[in-house]
Structure formats: C-alpha cells, structure tokens
C-alpha positions in Angstrom: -17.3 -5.5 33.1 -16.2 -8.4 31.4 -12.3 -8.6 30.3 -10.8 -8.9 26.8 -9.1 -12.4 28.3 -12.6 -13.5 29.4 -14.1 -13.0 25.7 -11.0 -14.3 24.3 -11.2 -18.2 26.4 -15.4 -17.6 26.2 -14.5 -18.0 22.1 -14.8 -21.4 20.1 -11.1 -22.4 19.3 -11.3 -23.5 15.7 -7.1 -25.2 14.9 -6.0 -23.9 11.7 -2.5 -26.0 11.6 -1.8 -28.9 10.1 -0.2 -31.6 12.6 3.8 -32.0 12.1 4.7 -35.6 11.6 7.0 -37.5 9.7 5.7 -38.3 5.7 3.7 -34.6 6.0 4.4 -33.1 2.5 7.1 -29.8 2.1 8.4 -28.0 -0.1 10.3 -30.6 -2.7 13.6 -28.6 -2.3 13.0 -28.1 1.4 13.9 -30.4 4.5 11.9 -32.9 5.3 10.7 -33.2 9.0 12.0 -35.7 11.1 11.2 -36.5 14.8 12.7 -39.0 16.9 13.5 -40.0 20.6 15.7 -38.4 22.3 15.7 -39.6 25.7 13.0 -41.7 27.1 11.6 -43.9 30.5 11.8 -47.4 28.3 15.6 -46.4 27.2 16.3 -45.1 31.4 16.6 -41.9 31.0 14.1 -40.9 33.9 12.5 -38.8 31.0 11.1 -38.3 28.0 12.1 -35.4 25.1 12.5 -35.1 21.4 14.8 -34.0 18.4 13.3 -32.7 16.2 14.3 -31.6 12.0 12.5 -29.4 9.5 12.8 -26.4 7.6 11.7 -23.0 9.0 8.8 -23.3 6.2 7.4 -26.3 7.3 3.9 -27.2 7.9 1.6 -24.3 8.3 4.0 -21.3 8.8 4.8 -17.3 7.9 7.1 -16.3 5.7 9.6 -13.1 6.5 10.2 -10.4 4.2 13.9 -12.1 3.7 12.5 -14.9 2.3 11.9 -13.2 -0.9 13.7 -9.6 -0.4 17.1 -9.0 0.4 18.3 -7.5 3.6 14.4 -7.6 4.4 13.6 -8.5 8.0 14.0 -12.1 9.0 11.6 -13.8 11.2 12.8 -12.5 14.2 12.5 -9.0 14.0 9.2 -8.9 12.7 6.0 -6.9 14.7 4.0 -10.2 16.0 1.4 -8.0 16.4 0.9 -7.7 12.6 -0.5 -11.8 13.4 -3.3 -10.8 16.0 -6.4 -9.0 14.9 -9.5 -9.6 12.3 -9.1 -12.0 10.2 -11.4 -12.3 7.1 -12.0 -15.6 5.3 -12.8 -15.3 1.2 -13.5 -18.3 -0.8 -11.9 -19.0 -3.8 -12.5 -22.4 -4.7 -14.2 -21.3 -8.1 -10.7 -20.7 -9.1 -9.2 -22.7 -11.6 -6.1 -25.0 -11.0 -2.8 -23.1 -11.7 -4.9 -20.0 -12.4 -5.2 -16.4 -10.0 -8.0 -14.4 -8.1 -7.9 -10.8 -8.0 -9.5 -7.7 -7.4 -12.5 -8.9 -9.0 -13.3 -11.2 -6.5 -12.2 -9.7 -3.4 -14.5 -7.2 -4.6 -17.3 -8.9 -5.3 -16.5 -10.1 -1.3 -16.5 -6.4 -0.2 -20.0 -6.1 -1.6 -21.1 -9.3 0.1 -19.2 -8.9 3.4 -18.4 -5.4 4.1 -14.7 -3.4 3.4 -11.8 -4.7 4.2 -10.1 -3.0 6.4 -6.2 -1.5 7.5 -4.6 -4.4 9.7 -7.3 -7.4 8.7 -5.7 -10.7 8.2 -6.9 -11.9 5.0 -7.3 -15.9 4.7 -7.8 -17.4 1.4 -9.6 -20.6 1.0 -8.6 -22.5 -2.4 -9.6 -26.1 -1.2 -6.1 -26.9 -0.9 -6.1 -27.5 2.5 -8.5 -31.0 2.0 -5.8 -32.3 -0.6 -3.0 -32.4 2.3 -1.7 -35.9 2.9 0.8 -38.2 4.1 3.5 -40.1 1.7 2.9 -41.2 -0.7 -0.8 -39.5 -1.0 0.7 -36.4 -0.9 1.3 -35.4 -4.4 -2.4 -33.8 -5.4 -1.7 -31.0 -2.5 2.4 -30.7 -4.1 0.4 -28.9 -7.4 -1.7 -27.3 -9.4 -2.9 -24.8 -6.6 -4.6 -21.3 -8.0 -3.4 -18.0 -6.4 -3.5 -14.4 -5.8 -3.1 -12.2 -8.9 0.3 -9.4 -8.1 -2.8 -7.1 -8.6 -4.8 -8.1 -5.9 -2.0 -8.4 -3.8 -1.6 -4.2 -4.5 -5.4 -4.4 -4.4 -5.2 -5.8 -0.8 -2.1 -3.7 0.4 -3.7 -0.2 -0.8 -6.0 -1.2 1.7 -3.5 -1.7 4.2 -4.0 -5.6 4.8 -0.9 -6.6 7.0 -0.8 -10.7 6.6 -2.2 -12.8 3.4 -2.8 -16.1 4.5 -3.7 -19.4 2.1 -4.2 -22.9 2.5 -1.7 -24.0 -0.4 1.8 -24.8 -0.3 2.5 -20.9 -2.0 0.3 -17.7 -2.3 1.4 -17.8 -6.1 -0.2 -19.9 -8.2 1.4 -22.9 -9.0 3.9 -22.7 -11.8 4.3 -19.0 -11.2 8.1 -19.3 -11.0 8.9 -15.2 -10.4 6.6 -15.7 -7.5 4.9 -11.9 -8.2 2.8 -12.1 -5.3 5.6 -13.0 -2.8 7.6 -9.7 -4.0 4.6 -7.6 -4.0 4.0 -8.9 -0.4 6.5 -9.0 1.4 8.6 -6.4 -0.6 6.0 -4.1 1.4 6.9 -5.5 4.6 3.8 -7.7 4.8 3.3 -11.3 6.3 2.7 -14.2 4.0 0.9 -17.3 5.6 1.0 -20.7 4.1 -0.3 -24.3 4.5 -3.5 -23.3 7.0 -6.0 -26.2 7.4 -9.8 -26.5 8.2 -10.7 -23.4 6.8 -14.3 -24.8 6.1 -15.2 -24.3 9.8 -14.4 -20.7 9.9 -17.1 -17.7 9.5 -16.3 -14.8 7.0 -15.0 -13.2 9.9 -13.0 -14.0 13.2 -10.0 -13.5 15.5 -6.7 -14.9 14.4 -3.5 -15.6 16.4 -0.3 -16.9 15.0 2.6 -16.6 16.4 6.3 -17.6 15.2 9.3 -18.8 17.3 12.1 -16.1 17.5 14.5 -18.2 15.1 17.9 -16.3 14.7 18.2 -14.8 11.3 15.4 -17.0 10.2 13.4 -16.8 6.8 10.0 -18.0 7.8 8.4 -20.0 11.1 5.9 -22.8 11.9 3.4 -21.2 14.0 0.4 -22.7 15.9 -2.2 -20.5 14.3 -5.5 -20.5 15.8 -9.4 -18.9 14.8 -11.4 -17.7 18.2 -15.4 -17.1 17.2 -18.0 -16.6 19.4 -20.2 -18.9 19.8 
C-alpha cells in the first residue's frame, strides 16, 4: 500500500514563489522589503539571524477576505485547507495588456481539459510572471497586466472554485481601479493568490500547497507556494 506522504515526496517539486530580496518590485503604495543583519559570527554574536521588513502582500502571497471586505476574515482565521488540493493551470497570455478573460475562455479550457471542479485552485498564467525584476528593471511587471473579467470570477465561483491564483501583481486588470474581481472574490469568502512565478513548467493539472503565516489581524500573507506532479 503506498501512503499519501510517499506519493506526495515521490512528486516533482516545481517552486512557484518568487525569491524575497531587497529591490524585488511591490505594490507602489506598499512597503518595500528590507532585510538586514541582525546578529552575526563576524560582528561576535556566536550566531547568525535576520530582521526582516515588508508588507503582508509582498512577493508571491494570498490575500484575506479583509483586504477588500470589511469585517471579512483576516489572514488568520482563514481554512488553510482551502490552499491544498487540485490546482488547474489556464493560459491566458492571448490576452491583451490592460484587458480581461472570462467565461469564454475558461470555457473554451473546460472543453479542452475537462470541468472544473468544487475546491480546484485555479492558476492563471498571463506571462507576467517573466516580466518580474529587480530595481530599476522592474517597471514592465508594475503595469499593463490583463485580468479576470467580475463575470468569470462568478463564472468560476458557481462552480465552487475556492482560491484564484495569477502571476501579476493584481487579479484585476491593470487600471481597474474598483477592483470588481477582488469584491466578487473575496466578498464570497474565496482566496486570491498573487505574484506566482514559473508557471511555464507546470501541467494543466497538479497539486498545489500554499500556506500563510498566522499574522494577527493580518490582510494578506507571503506564502511558499509549491506545484507537486508526478513524474
């Protein structure tokens, strides 16, 4: 009999964060992140740690349902478990720069890929992810992103689709200033996961993993979110 654990570390790990280090592109409005020295062996300290400083929405990370709604749930009280399970991957780099996918083509992906399903993770791949870059390169991935349509958000949640993942700074299209698609989201009590990177090595179809850090009142969390295929 071979063991859920066993299949699990058997699986190709496939990273899908980008790394956190100082110069990685935020939010403009957001902290930057900072990381520096805290105690070390050259300074006599016996030891070596860090300090860290960032926003909770920095890097690859999911967004709470307080982020947009108030009195939703903050990032603590969320069910982690909605962040485990199937996670589909739909391309949408056809997409147009500032523009939104919709229920057209997640459909046209249902006919080519099967249903999705209640509790599937869905992953959008805009090409964003290969604009990411350190200062001062970093401006092409700060805009011009495409996005999910409100509609294909209802789309997606009529089918019961727990966590919306892209690899752009926002699941709204640039420019979209009432930021539909967050309200439609996580007004719903749905997950929202932005900033994932090499989404070019993942199948249609895979386990995902992300997990937050229990944050006091907090409105989103880095995670270290990870694809498992087998091989």
């Amino acid at each position: 009999m071979t063991h859920l654990w066993t299949q699990l570390r058997n699986s190709k790990l496939i990273e899908l964060n980008h790394l956190h280090q100082v110069s990685m592109p935020v939010w403009p409005t957001h902290p930057k992140f900072t990381v520096a020295d805290n105690e070390s062996y050259q300074g006599g300290d016996g030891n070596y740690n860090c300090q860290l400083v960032m926003g909770d929405h920095c890097g690859t990370h999911v967004d709470s349902p307080s982020h947009f709604i108030e009195g939703g749930k903050t990032i603590e009280q969320i069910d982690v478990r909605q962040l485990i399970g199937r996670g589909l991957l739909l391309d949408m780099r056809s997409t147009a720069p500032r523009t939104t996918f919709g229920v057209e083509e997640i459909q046209r992906w249902e006919q080519e890929f099967g249903q999705i399903e209640a509790n599937d993770i869905v992953i959008f791949r805009t090409g964003w992810h290969e604009k990411w870059a350190l200062k001062p390169e970093h401006s092409a991935f700060l805009q011009d992103w495409p996005g999910l349509s409100a509609e294909g958000a209802t789309y997606l949640i009529g089918k019961g689709v727990q966590v919306f993942g892209t690899d752009a700074l926002s699941l709204d299209a640039f420019g979209n200033e009432g930021n539909p698609v967050h309200l439609e989201v996580l007004g719903n009590d749905k997950l929202i996961i932005e900033n994932l990177a090499n989404l070019q090595l993942l199948p249609p179809r895979f386990t995902f993993i992300a997990l937050p850090l229990r944050i006091a009142h907090g409105s989103a969390s880095p995670v270290r979110a990870i694809a498992l295929v087998e091989d």
